[in-house]
C-alpha positions as CSV (number, residue, x, y, z in Angstrom):
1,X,73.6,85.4,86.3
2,X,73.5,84.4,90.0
3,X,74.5,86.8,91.9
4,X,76.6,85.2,95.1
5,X,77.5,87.2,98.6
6,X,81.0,88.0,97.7
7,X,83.9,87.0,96.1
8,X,85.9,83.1,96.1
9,X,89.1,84.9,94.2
10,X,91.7,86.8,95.7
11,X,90.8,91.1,95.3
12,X,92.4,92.0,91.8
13,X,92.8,95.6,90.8
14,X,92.4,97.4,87.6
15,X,94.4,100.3,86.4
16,X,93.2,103.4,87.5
17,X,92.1,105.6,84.2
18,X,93.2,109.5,85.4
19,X,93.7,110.3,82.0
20,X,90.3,109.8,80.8
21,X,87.9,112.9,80.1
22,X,85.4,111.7,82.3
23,X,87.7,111.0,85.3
24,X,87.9,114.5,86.3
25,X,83.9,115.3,85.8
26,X,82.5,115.8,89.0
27,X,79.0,114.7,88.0
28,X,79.8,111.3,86.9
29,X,81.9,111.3,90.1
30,X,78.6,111.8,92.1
31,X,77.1,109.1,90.0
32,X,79.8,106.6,90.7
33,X,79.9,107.4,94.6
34,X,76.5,107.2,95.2
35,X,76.4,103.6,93.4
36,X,79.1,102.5,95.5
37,X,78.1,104.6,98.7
38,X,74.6,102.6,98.8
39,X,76.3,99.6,98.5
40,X,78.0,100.0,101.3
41,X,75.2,101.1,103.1
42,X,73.3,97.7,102.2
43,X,76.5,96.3,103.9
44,X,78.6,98.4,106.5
45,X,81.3,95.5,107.6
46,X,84.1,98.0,107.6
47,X,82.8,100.6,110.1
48,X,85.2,99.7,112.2
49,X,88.4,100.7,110.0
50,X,88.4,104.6,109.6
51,X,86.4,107.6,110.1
52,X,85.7,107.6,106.3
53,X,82.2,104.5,106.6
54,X,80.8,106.3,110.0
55,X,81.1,109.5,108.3
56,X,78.9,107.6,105.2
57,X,76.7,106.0,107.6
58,X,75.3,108.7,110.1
59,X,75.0,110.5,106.6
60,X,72.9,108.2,105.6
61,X,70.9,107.5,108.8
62,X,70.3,111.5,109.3
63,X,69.5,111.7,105.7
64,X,65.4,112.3,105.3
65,X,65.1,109.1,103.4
66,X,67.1,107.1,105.4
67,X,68.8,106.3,101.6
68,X,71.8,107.6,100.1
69,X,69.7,109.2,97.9
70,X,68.6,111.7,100.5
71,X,72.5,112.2,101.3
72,X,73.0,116.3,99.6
73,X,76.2,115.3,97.3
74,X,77.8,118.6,98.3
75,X,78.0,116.4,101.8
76,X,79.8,113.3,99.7
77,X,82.9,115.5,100.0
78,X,83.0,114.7,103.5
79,X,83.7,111.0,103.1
80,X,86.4,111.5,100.8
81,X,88.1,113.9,103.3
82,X,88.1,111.0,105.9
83,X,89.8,108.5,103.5
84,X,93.5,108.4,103.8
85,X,94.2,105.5,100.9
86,X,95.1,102.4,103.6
87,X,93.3,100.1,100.9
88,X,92.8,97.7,104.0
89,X,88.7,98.0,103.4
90,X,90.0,97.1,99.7
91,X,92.4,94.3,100.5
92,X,90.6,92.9,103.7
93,X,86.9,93.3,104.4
94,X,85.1,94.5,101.3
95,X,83.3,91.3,99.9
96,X,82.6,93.2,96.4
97,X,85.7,94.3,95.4
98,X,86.7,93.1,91.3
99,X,86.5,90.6,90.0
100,X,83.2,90.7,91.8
101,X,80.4,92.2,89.1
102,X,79.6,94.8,91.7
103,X,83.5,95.9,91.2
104,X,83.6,98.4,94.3
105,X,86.8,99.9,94.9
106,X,86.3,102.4,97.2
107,X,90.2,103.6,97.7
108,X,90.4,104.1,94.0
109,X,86.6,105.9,94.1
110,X,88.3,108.5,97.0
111,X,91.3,109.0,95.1
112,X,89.4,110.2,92.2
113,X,87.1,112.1,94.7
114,X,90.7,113.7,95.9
115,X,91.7,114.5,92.0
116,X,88.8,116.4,91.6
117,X,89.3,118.5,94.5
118,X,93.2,118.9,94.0
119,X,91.8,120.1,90.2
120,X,89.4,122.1,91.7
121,X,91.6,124.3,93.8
122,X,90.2,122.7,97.1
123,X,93.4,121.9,98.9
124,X,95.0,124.8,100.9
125,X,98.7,125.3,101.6
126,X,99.2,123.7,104.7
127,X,98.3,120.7,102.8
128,X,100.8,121.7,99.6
129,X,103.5,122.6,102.5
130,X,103.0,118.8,104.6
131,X,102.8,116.7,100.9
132,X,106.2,118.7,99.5
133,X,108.2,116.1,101.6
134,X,111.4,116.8,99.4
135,X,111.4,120.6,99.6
136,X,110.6,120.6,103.4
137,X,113.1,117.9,104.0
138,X,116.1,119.8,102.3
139,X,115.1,123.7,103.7
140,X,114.3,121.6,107.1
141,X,118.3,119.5,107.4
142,X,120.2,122.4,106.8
143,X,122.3,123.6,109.4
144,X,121.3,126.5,109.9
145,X,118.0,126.1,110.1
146,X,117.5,122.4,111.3
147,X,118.0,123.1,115.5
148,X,115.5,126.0,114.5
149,X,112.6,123.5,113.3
150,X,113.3,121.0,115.8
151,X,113.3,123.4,118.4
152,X,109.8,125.0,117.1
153,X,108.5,121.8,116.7
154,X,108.5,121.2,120.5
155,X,107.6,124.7,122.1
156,X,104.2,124.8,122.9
157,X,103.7,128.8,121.8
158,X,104.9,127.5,118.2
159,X,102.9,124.8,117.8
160,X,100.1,126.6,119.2
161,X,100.4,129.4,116.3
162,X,101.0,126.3,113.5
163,X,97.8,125.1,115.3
164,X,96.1,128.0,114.6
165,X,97.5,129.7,111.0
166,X,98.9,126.2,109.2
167,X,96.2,124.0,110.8
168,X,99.1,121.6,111.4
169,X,97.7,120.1,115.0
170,X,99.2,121.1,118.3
171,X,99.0,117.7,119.4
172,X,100.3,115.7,117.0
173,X,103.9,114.7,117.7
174,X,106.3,115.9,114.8
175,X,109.2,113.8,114.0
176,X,112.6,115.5,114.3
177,X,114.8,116.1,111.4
178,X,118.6,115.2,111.1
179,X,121.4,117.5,109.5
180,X,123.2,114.4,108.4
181,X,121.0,113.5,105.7
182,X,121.5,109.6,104.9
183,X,122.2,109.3,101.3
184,X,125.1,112.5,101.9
185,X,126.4,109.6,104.8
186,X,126.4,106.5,103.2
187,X,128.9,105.3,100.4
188,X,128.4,102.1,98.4
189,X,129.6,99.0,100.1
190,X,132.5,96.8,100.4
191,X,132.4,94.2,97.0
192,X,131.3,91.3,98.2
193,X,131.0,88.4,95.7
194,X,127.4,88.6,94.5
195,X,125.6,85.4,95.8
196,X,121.8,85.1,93.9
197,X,119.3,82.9,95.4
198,X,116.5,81.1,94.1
199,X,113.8,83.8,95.4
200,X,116.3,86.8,95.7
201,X,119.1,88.6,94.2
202,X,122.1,88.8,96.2
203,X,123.0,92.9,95.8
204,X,120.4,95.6,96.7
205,X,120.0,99.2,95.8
206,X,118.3,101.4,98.0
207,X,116.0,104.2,97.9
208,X,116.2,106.0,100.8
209,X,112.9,107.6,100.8
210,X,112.3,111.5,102.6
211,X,111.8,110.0,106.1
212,X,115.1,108.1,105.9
213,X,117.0,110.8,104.2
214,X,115.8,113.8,106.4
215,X,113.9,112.7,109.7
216,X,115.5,109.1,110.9
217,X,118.3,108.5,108.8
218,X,120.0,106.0,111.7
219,X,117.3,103.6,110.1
220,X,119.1,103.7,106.9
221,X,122.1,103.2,108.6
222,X,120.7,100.1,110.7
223,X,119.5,98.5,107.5
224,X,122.9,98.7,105.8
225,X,124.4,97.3,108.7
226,X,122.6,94.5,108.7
227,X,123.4,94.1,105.0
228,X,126.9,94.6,105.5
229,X,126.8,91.6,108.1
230,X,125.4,89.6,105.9
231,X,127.7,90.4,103.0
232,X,125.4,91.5,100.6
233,X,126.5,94.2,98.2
234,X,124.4,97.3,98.2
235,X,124.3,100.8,96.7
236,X,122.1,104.2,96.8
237,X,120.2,104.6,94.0
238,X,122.1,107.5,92.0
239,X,119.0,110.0,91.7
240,X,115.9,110.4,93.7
241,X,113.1,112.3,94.8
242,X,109.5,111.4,96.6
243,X,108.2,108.3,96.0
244,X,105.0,110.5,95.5
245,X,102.8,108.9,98.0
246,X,101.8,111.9,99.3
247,X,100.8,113.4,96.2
248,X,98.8,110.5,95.8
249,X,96.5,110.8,98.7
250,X,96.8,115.1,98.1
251,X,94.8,114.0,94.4
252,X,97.8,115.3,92.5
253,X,98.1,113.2,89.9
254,X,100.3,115.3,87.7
255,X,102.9,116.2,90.4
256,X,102.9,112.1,91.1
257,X,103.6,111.6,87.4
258,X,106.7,114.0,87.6
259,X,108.7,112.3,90.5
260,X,107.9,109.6,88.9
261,X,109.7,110.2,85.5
262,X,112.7,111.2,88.2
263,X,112.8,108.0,90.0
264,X,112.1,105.2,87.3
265,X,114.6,105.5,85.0
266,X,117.2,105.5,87.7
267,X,115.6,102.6,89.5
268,X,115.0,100.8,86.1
269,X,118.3,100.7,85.7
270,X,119.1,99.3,88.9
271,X,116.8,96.7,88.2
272,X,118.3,95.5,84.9
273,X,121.8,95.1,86.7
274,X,120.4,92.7,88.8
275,X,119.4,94.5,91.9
276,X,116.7,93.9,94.7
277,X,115.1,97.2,95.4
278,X,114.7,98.0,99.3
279,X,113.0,101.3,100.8
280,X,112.7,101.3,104.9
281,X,109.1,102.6,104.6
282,X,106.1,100.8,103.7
283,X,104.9,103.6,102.2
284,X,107.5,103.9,99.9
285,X,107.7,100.4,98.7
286,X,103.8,100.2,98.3
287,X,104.0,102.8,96.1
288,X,106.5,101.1,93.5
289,X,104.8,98.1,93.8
290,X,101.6,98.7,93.5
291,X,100.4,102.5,93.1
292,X,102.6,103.6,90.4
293,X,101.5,100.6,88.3
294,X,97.8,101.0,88.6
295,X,98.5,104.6,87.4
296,X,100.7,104.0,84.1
297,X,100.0,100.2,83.3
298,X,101.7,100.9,80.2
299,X,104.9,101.4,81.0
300,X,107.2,99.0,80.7
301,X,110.3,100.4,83.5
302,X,107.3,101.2,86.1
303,X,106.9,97.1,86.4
304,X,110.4,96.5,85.9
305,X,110.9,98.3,89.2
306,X,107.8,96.7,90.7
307,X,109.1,93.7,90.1
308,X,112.4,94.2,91.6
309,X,111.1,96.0,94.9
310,X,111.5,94.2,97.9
311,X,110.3,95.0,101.7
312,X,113.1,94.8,103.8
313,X,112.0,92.0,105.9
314,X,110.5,90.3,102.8
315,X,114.0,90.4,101.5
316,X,115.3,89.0,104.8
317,X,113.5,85.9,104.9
318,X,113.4,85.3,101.2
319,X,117.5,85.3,101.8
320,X,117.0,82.7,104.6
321,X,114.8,80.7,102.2
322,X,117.6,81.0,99.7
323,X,120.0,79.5,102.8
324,X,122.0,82.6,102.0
325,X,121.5,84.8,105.4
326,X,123.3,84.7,109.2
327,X,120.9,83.8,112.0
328,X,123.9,84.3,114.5
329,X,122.0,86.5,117.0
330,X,123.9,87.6,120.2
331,X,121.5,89.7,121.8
332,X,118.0,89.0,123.0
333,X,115.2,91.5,122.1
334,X,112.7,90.3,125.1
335,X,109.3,91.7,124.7
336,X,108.5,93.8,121.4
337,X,105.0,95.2,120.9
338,X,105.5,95.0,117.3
339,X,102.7,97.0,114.8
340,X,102.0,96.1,111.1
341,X,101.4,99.2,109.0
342,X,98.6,99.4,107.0
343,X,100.5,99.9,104.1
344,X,102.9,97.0,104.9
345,X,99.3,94.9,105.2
346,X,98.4,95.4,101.9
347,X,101.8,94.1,100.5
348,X,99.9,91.0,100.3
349,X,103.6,89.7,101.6
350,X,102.7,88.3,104.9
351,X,104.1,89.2,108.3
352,X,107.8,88.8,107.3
353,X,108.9,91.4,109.7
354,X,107.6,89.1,113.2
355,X,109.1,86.5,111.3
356,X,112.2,87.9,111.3
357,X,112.1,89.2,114.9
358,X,110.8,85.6,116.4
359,X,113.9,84.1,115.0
360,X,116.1,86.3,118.2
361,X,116.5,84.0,120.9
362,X,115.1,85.4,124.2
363,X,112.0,87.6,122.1
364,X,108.8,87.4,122.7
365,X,106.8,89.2,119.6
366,X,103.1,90.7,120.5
367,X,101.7,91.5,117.5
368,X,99.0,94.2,116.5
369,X,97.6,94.2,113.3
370,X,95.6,97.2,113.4
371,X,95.6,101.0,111.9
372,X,97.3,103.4,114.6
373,X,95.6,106.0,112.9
374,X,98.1,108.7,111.8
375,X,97.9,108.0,108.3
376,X,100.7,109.9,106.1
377,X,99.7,113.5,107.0
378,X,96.4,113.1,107.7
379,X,96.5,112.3,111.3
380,X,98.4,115.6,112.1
381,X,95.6,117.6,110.8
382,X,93.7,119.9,112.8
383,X,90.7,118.7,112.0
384,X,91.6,115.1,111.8
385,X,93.9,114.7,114.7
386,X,91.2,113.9,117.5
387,X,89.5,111.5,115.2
388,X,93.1,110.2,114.3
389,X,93.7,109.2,118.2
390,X,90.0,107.8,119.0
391,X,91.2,105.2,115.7
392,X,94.6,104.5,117.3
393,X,93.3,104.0,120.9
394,X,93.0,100.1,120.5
395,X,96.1,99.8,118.8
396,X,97.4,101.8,122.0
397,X,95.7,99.9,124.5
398,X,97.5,96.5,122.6
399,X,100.6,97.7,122.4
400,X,101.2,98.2,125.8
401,X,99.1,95.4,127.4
402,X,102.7,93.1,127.5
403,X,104.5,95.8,129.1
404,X,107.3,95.6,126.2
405,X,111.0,96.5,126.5
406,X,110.7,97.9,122.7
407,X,108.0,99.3,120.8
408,X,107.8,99.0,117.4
409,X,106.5,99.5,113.7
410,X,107.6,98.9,110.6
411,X,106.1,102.6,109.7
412,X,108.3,105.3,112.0
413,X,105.6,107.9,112.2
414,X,102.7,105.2,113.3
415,X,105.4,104.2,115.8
416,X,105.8,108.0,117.1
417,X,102.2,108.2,117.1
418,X,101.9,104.8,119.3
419,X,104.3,106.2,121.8
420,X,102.3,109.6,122.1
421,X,98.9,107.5,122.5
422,X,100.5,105.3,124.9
423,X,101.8,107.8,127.0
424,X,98.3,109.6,127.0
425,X,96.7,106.1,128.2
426,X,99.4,105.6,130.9
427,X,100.4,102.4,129.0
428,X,103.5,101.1,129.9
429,X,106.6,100.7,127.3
430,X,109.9,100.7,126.5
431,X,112.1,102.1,123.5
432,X,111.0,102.9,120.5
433,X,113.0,101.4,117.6
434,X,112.5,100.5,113.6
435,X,112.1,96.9,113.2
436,X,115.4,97.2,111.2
437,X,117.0,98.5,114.2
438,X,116.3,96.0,116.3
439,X,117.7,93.8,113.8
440,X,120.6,95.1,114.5
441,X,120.5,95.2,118.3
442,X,120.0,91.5,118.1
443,X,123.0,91.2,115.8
444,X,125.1,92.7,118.1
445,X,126.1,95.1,115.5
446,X,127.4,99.0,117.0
């Protein structure tokens, strides 16, 4: 067989086999990561992505054999702690990803690396406490406690002790929560006649995800305001919990399966009846359409709802494709410094959200396309925040290079964390607003 330099066919993925006896074993772990660890040794394109190759590499180069055999595998831990599960090495630079016979998928190798840990009793509470997005959320919104948190989230002497006893970094800027939760504020819409296009259906469900329920819900809002305007029926999905995405990157593979069995069903339903799926958060949607998949191929409603989930903005143009949505923007946007998620990237749906915004009259759109390092929870880490800045810095230095009236990001925590790292550069910028919500803005839309 000739072996060639990398790979002519778009990256595929195979299922990713948790339930096998050997997934769990951490010496066959070891064996696989050091396969794939020298391989990317022997190549070392993505050192620029995360903290997760340089980690490998000065491993490697400090190691007494200069090989990754003189790497102690006690110290192959260390890699797996930097990976936060962006899959843009996977999607984007890696040229021996499957169906490649080298078949190196080095998200999927972390994540097993993480399930091993998680099994192991390796993760601590803070880390059980920052990945139980629902619990937090609903203790966090209540009304008696919620001006508490907020107000404990900004006063240095707190964060200073959550620095110090939670390990949650003093730093890292925490997003606010919201007593009005979204899905207790929103009611299904008017009855529009259903109008189904070619590439879209013409009513949408939403799931409202924990950030949009409990931190931001005005995003929520902004989105169905824009539906609205468009008359396109939508509802709330009628039962939901985390989309388990940070389970995922936690290693808890078992926890992931249970919100799972809560959200399907009710989302499989929705997709029978006809509905487009939307979630506001990359995240969220990635995880549908892609994570949940790969973990129970054999599931019948888990692709159903794959099938039917939608990005907003993917949705939005696919309508205009269809001839089926309003263009009739009143307001002009001027600059946006607009940021594409990682986990939007690797939607493998194209840049639909600058699409959308470049259609407001009076915009100018500077795009970055580039990890602004915060990561899910990772980035507000104590031991991870500094290195979580140093990988944002360029996105910082980019996004404020146009001096923009609006910054923006698809992802609302990378957009918190672009303001903070702007700020601490002295970068120049305006606003910060969803993508959705300046949607809305240009709509003209209270």
């Amino acid at each position: 067989m000739t072996m060639r330099e990398g790979n002519l066919q778009a990256p595929t993925r195979h299922p990713v086999e948790w339930r096998s006896p050997d997934y769990h074993d951490r010496e066959a772990f070891f064996k696989e990561a050091e396969r794939v660890y020298d391989i990317c040794h022997g190549c070392r394109r993505c050192i620029s992505l995360c903290n997760a190759f340089p980690t490998l590499f000065d491993l490697v180069d400090e190691s007494k054999t200069m090989e990754v055999d003189g790497v102690d595998k006690a110290d192959f831990w260390k890699v797996v702690d930097q990976c936060y599960l962006c899959d843009v090495c996977y999607m984007t630079k890696c040229p021996y990803v499957p169906p490649h016979p080298w078949n190196v998928d080095f998200p999927h190798l972390m994540l097993r690396g993480k399930a091993i840990r998680f099994k192991e009793g390796a993760t601590t509470f803070r880390d059980r406490l920052l990945t139980g997005t629902d619990r937090l959320g609903r203790l966090a919104t209540s009304p008696v406690v919620v001006h508490a948190v907020n107000w404990a989230s900004n006063t240095g002497a707190t964060r200073t002790l959550m620095d110090k006893v939670l390990g949650v970094a003093a730093g890292a800027a925490l997003p606010p929560y919201d007593a009005k939760r979204f899905r207790d504020t929103v009611s299904p819409s008017v009855a529009w006649p259903v109008r189904d296009g070619e590439r879209t259906p013409g009513k949408v469900a939403l799931f409202a995800t924990c950030y949009v329920n409990y931190n931001e819900p005005g995003i929520g809002r902004d989105l169905v305001k824009v539906l609205a305007h468009n008359e396109i029926p939508y509802t709330i999905a009628e039962k939901e919990a985390c989309c388990g995405m940070p389970k995922l990157e936690l290693g808890d593979l078992e926890t992931v399966e249970k919100l799972k069995d809560v959200n399907i069903p009710a989302l499989a339903k929705l997709a029978r009846a006809g509905y487009a799926i939307l979630t506001a958060v990359p995240s969220c949607t990635l995880m549908f359409k892609q994570e949940l998949p790969l973990l129970f191929p054999d599931e019948p409603d888990v692709k159903l709802v794959a099938d039917a989930m939608f990005d907003p903005f993917e949705y939005l143009v696919l309508r205009d494709r269809d001839g089926l949505l309003r263009k009739d923007f009143t307001k002009p946007l001027g600059k946006v410094s607009y940021h594409i998620p990682c986990h939007s990237r690797v939607q493998n749906v194209g840049q639909k959200t600058r699409e959308v915004l470049e259609w407001v009259p009076g915009t100018e759109v500077n795009t970055v396309e580039r990890c602004a390092g915060h990561d899910g929870t990772w980035g507000v880490k104590s031991e991870f925040y500094a290195a979580s800045m140093k990988i944002g810095k360029p996105v910082f230095r980019q996004m404020g290079s146009p001096r923009p009236d609006y910054v923006s990001s698809d992802c609302p925590i990378a957009g918190r964390r672009i303001v903070q790292g702007m700020d601490g550069e002295g970068a120049a910028h305006g606003r910060k607003e969803h993508p959705i919500t300046l949607v809305r803005i240009a709509y003209g839309l209270d």
